[in-house]
VEXVOZA-495415 format. One record per residue (C-alpha): residue in one letter; x, y, z. Coordinates in steps of 0.001 Angstrom, whole numbers. Example, Ala and Ser with C-alpha at 12.3 -4.5 7.8 and 13.67 -1.06 7.14 Angstrom:
BEGIN
+------+---------+---------+---------+
: resn :      px :      py :      pz :
+------+---------+---------+---------+
:    A :   12300 :   -4500 :    7800 :
:    S :   13670 :   -1060 :    7140 :
+------+---------+---------+---------+
***
This chain:
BEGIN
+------+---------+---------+---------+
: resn :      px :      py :      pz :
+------+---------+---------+---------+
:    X :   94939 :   93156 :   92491 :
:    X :   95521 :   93223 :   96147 :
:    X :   95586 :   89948 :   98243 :
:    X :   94435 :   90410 :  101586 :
:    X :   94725 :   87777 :  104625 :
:    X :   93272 :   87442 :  107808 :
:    X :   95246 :   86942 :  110879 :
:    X :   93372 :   86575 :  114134 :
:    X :   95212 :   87353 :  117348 :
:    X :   93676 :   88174 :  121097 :
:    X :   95089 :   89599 :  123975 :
:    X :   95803 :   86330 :  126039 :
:    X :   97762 :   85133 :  122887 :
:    X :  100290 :   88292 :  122667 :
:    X :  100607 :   87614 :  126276 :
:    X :  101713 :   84790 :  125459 :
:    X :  103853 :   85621 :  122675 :
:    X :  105212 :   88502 :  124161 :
:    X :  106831 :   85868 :  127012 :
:    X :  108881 :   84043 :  124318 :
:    X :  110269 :   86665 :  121597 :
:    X :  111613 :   90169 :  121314 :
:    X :  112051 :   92582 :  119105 :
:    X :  112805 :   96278 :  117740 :
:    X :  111305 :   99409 :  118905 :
:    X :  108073 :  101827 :  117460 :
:    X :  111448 :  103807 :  116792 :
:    X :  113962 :  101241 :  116032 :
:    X :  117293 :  102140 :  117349 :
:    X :  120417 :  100182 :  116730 :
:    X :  122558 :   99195 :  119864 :
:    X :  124919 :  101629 :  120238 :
:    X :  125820 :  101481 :  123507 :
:    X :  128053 :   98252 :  123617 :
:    X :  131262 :   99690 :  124180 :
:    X :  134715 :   99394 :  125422 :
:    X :  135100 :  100003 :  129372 :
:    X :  138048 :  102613 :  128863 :
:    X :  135916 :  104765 :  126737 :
:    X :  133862 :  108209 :  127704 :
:    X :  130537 :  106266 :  126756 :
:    X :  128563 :  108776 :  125054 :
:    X :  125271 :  109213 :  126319 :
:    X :  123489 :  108339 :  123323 :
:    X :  120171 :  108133 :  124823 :
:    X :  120555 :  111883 :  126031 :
:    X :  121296 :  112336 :  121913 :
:    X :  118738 :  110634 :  120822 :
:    X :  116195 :  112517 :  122852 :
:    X :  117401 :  115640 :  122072 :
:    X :  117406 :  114731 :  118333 :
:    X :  113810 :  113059 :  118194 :
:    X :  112592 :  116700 :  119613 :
:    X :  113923 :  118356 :  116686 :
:    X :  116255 :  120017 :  118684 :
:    X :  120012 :  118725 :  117574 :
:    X :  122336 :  121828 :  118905 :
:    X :  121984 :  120502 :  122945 :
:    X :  123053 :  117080 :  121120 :
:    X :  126112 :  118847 :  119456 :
:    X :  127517 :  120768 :  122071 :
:    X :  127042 :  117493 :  124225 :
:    X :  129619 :  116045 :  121401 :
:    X :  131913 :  118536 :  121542 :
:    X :  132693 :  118288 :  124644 :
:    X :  133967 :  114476 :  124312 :
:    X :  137428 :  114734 :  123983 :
:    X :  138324 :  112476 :  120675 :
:    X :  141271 :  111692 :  121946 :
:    X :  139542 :  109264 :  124681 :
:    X :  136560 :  107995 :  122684 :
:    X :  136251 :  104559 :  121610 :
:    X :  136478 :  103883 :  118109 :
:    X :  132216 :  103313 :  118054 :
:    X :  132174 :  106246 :  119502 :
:    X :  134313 :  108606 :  117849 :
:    X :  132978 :  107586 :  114460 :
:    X :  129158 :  108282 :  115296 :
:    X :  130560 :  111997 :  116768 :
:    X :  132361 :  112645 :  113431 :
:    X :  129264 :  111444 :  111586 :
:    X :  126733 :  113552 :  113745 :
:    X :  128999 :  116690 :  113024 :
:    X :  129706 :  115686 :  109733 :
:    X :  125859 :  116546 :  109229 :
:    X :  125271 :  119177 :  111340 :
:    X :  128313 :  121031 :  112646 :
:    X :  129312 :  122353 :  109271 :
:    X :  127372 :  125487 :  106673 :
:    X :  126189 :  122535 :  105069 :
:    X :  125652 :  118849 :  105379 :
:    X :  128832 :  117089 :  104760 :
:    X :  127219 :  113248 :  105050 :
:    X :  126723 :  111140 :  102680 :
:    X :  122977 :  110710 :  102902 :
:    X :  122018 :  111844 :   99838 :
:    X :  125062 :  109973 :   98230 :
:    X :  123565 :  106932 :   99672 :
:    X :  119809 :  107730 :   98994 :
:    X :  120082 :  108077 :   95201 :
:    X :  116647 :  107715 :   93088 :
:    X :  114961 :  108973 :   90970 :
:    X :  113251 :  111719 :   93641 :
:    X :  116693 :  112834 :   95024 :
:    X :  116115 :  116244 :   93469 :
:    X :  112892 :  116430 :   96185 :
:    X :  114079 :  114951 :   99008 :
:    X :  117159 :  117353 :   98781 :
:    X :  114593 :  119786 :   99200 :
:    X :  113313 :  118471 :  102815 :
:    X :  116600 :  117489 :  103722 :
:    X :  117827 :  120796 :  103487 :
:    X :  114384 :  122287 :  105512 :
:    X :  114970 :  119567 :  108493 :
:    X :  118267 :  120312 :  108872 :
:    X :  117353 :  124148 :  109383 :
:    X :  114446 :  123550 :  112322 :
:    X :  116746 :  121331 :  113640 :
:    X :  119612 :  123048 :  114283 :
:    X :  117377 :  126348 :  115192 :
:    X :  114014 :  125430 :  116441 :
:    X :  113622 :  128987 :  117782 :
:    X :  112783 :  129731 :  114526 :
:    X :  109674 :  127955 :  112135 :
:    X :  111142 :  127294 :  108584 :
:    X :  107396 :  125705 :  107271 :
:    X :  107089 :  128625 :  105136 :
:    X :  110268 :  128329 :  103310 :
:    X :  109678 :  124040 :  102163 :
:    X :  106212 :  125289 :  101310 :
:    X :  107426 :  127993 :   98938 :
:    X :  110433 :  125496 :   97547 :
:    X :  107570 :  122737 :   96913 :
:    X :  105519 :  124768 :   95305 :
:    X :  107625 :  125999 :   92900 :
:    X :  109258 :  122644 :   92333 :
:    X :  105963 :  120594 :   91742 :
:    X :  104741 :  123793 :   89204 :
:    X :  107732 :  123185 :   87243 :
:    X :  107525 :  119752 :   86956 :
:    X :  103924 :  120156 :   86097 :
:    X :  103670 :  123146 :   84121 :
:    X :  100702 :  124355 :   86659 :
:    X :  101313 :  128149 :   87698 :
:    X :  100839 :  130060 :   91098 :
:    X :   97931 :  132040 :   91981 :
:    X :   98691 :  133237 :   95354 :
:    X :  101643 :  134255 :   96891 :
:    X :  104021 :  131886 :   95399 :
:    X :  102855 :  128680 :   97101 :
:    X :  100111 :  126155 :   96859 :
:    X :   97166 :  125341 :   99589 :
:    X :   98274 :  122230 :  101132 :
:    X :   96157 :  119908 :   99567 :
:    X :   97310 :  120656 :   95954 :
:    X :  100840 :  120586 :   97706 :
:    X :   99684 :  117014 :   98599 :
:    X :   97550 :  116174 :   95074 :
:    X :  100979 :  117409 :   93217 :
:    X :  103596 :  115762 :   95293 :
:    X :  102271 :  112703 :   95081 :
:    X :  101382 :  112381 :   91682 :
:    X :  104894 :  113442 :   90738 :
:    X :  105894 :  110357 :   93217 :
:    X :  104203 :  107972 :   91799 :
:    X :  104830 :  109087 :   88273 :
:    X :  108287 :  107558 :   89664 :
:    X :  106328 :  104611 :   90539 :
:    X :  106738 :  104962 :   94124 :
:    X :  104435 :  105262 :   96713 :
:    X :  104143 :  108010 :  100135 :
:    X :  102686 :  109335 :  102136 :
:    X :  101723 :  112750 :  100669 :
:    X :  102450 :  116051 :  102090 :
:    X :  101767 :  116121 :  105823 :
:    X :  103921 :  116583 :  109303 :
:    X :  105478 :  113814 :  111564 :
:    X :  105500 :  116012 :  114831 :
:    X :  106462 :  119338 :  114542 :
:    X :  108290 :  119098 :  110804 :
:    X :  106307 :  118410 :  107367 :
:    X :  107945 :  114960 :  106307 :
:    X :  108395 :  112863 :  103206 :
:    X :  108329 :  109200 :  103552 :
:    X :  108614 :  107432 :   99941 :
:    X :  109100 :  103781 :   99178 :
:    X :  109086 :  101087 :   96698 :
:    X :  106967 :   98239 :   97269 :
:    X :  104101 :   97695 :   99388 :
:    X :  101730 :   94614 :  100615 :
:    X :   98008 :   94593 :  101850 :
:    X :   97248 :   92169 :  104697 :
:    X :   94107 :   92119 :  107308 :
:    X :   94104 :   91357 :  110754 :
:    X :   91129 :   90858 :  113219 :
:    X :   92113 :   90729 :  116733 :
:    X :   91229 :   92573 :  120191 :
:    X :   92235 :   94917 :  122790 :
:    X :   90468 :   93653 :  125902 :
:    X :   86644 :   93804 :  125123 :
:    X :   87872 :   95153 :  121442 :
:    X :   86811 :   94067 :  118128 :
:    X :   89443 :   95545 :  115845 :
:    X :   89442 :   94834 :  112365 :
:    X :   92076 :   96617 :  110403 :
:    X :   93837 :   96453 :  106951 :
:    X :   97780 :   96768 :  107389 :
:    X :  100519 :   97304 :  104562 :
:    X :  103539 :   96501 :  105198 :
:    X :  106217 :   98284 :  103201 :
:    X :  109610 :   97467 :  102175 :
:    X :  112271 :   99275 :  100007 :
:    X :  112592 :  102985 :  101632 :
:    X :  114297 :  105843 :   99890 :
:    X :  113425 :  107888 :  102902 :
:    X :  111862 :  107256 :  106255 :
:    X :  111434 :  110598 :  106694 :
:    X :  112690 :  113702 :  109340 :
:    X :  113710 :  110981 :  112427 :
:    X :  115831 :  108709 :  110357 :
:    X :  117509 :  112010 :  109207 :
:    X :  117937 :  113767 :  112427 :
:    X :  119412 :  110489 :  114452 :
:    X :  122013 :  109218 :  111987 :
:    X :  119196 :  106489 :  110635 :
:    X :  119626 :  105011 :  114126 :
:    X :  115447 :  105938 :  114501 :
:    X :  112292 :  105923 :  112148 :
:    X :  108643 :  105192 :  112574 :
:    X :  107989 :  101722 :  112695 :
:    X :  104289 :  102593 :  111258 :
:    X :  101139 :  104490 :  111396 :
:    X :   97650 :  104627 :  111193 :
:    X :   95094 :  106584 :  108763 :
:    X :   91174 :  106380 :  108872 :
:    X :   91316 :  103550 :  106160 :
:    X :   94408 :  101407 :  107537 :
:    X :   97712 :  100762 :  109289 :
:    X :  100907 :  101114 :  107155 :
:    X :  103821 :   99197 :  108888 :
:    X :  107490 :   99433 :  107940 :
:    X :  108152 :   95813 :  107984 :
:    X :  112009 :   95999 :  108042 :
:    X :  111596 :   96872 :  111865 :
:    X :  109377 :   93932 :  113709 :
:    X :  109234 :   90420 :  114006 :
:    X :  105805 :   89888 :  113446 :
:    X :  105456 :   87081 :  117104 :
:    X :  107135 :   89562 :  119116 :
:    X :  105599 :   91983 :  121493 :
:    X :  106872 :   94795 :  119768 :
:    X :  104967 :   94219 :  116593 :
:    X :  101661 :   92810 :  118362 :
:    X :  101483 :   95185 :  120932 :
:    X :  103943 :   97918 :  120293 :
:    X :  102749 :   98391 :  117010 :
:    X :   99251 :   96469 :  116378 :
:    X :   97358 :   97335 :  119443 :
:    X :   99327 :  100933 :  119142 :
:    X :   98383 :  101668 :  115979 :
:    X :   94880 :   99857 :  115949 :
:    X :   94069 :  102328 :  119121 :
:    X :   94482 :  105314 :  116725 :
:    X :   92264 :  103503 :  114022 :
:    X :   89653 :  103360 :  116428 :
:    X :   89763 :  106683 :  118294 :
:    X :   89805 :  108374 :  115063 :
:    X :   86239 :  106820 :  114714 :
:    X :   85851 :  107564 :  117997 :
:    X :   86843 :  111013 :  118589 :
:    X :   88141 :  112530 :  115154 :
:    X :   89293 :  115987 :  116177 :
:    X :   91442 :  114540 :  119280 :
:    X :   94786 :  115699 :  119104 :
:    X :   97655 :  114240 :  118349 :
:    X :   98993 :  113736 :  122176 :
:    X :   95495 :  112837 :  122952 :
:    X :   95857 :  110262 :  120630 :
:    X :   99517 :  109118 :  121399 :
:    X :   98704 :  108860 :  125178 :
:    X :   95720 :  106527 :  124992 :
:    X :   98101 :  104417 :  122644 :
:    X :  100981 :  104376 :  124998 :
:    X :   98613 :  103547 :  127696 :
:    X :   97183 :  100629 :  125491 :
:    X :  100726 :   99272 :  125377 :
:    X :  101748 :   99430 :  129014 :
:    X :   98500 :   97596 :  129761 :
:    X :   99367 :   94686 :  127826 :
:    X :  103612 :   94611 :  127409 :
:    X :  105333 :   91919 :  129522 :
:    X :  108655 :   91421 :  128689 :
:    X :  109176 :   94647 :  127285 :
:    X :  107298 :   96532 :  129735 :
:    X :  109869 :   97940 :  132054 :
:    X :  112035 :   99069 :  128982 :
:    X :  109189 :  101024 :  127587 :
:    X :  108821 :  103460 :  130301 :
:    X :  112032 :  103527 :  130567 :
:    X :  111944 :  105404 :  127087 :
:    X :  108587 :  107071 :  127863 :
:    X :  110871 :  108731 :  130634 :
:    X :  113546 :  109480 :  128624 :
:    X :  111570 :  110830 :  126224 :
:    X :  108909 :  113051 :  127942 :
:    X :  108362 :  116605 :  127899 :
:    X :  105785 :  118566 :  128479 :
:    X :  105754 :  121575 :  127105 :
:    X :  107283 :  120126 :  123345 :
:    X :  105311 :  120247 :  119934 :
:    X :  106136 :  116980 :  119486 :
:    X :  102578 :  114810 :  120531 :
:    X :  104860 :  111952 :  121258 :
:    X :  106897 :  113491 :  123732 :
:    X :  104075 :  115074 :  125230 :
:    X :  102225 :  112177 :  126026 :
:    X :  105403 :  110491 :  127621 :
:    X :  105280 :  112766 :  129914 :
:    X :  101396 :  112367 :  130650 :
:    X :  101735 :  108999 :  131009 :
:    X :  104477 :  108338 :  133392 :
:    X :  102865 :  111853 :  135348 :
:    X :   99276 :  110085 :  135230 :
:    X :  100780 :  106761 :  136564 :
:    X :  103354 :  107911 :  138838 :
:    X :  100250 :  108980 :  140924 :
:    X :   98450 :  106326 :  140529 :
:    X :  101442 :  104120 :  142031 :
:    X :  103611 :  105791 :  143276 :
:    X :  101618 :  109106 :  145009 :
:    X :  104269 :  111258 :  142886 :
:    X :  103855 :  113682 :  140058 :
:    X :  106306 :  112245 :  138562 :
:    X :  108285 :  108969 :  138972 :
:    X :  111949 :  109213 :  137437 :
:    X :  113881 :  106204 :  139123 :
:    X :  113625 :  102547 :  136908 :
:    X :  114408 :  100942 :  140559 :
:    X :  111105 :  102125 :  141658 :
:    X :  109314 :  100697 :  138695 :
:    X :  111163 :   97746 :  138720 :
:    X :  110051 :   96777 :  142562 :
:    X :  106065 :   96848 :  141154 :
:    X :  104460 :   93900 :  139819 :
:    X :  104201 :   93863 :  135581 :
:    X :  100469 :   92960 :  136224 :
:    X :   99930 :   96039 :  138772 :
:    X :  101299 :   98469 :  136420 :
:    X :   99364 :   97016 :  133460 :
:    X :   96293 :   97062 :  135548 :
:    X :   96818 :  101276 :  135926 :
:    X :   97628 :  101911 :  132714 :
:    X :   94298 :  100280 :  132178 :
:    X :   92521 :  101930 :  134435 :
:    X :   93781 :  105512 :  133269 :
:    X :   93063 :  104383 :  129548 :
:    X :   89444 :  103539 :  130934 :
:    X :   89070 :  106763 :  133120 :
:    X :   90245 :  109097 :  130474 :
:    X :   87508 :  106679 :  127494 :
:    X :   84869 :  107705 :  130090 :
:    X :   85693 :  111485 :  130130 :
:    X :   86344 :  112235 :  126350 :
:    X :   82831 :  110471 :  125689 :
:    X :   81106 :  112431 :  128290 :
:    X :   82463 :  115769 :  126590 :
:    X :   81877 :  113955 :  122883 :
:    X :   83424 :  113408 :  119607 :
:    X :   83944 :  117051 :  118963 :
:    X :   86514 :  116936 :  122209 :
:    X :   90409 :  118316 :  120978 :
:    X :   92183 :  118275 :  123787 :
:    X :   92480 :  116823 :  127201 :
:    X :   95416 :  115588 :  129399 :
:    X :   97459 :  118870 :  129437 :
+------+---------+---------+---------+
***
């Protein structure tokens, strides 16, 4: 039986909160930048970037070019690690030495798909994981194929997670993180509730927090486990991985809570929005509210941001900072932190609100059928 609990939060307490603790990221990243001063310094938020677009061969050459010879010892072991995975024919980590269970035989499978559309994303290699599923779950399960060699996607899904939790695991079932179909499997899992509001919003929510990972999926893979999700929403609750908050800090109350709840809503709201429709009303939610954290936030929205990716997340990034750059600065778009810096934390959270609240109005004058908006 599940035990639920009820936590009630509003938005003057994470204020409040967010003024006294910190914590990790959406995407948690460990510090890697604390290095010796007679080192090259690799630019590791250039490599992240590049990485968390699914597009690691910018991120290589970048590497390469680092003479070894001058690196710090930090540094030269993450560049022998990142081409340890990726220069080579084939992965020469030890990620699946280290991610041993009793699915290793499927996540080998998605390990070796992501590390193709990652190292050529001119190409689209959905085809190939969807033929390799298919005729891994029919062997397992005895069930033949009808058409084409591969499954529809939701027996893909029905299949692959039957065979997980045969394991007795749980995932997420067969379905994309950005631009890449992703597995995310782990062991243990607790149901909580929490009641709290965004502004004038009621938001009641169930969240699970899950501990225990075999795999946090394509991210964790493509930056050296130095990123993952931190958690997500569905129609029926928020999942959170709870290895990656403290639970007073701003980053789980507002970069997380009011992130995710802001999906749980608009999917209510407007269920065929698209997914960086979705992640730019939730960014905005956050840069209305973050204090302390505020001003290193957009510093990663503007790391982060491109337009024209398939990636929702680093399309909204861009929307964002564009959308607010106006509003503050009379710029498309605002690159320089110093700029930000000089404006008030309550200014900026009063825009972001104001664009979340301008772009609520327009989506509900065009309805809940509505797709697309702020390209």
């Amino acid at each position: 039986m599940n035990c639920f609990r009820t936590y009630k939060i509003s938005v003057t307490g994470i204020k409040l909160l967010a003024v006294c603790f910190t914590g990790l990221l959406l995407c948690t990243f460990t510090n890697a930048q604390n290095l010796q001063n007679d080192s090259l310094k690799i630019d590791y938020q250039k490599i992240n970037s590049y990485t968390l677009d699914g597009n690691v061969m910018p991120a290589l050459r970048i590497l390469g070019s680092y003479d070894s010879d001058k690196l710090s010892a930090k540094d030269l072991k993450f560049k022998t690690l990142f081409e340890n995975r990726y220069k080579y024919t084939i992965d020469k980590s030890d990620f699946m030495d280290s991610r041993k269970s009793p699915v290793s035989d499927l996540l080998e499978i998605y390990t070796g798909y992501w590390r193709e559309s990652l190292l050529d994303n001119s190409k689209n290699y959905d085809s190939v994981i969807v033929k390799n599923l298919s005729a891994f779950l029919s062997a397992k399960f005895s069930i033949p194929i009808k058409n084409k060699d591969i499954y529809p996607d939701d027996t893909l899904d029905y299949y692959l997670k039957k065979y997980i939790s045969s394991k007795g695991l749980h995932t997420t079932g067969f379905g994309r993180t950005g631009k890449y179909f992703d597995l995310l499997v782990w062991k243990n899992q607790k149901d909580t509730v929490y009641n709290f509001s965004i502004y004038s919003e009621k938001i009641n929510t169930p969240v699970i927090f899950m501990t225990d990972f075999i795999t946090l999926g394509w991210e964790e893979y493509a930056t050296l486990e130095k990123a993952y999700p931190g958690g997500w929403a569905t129609r029926e609750a928020l999942f959170c991985v709870r290895k990656a908050y403290d639970l007073r800090s701003e980053d789980f109350l507002i970069r997380y809570l009011c992130h995710e709840g802001r999906h749980f809503t608009d999917y209510k709201l407007f269920p065929k929005l698209s997914s960086a429709d979705l992640e730019y009303r939730a960014k905005l939610t956050e840069l209305s509210l973050l204090n302390k954290e505020l001003f290193k936030i957009i510093y990663s929205f503007i790391q982060n941001a491109n337009q024209d990716s398939k990636n929702g997340h680093s399309v909204a990034n861009y929307c964002v900072i564009r959308d607010l750059s106006k509003a503050l600065f009379h710029v498309n778009f605002e690159k320089e932190m110093g700029k930000w810096e000089k404006l008030s934390i309550e200014k900026i959270n009063k825009a972001a609100f104001e664009a979340l609240e301008l772009n609520t109005k327009i989506l509900k004058r065009q309805g809940a059928n509505v797709e697309n908006f702020i390209k």
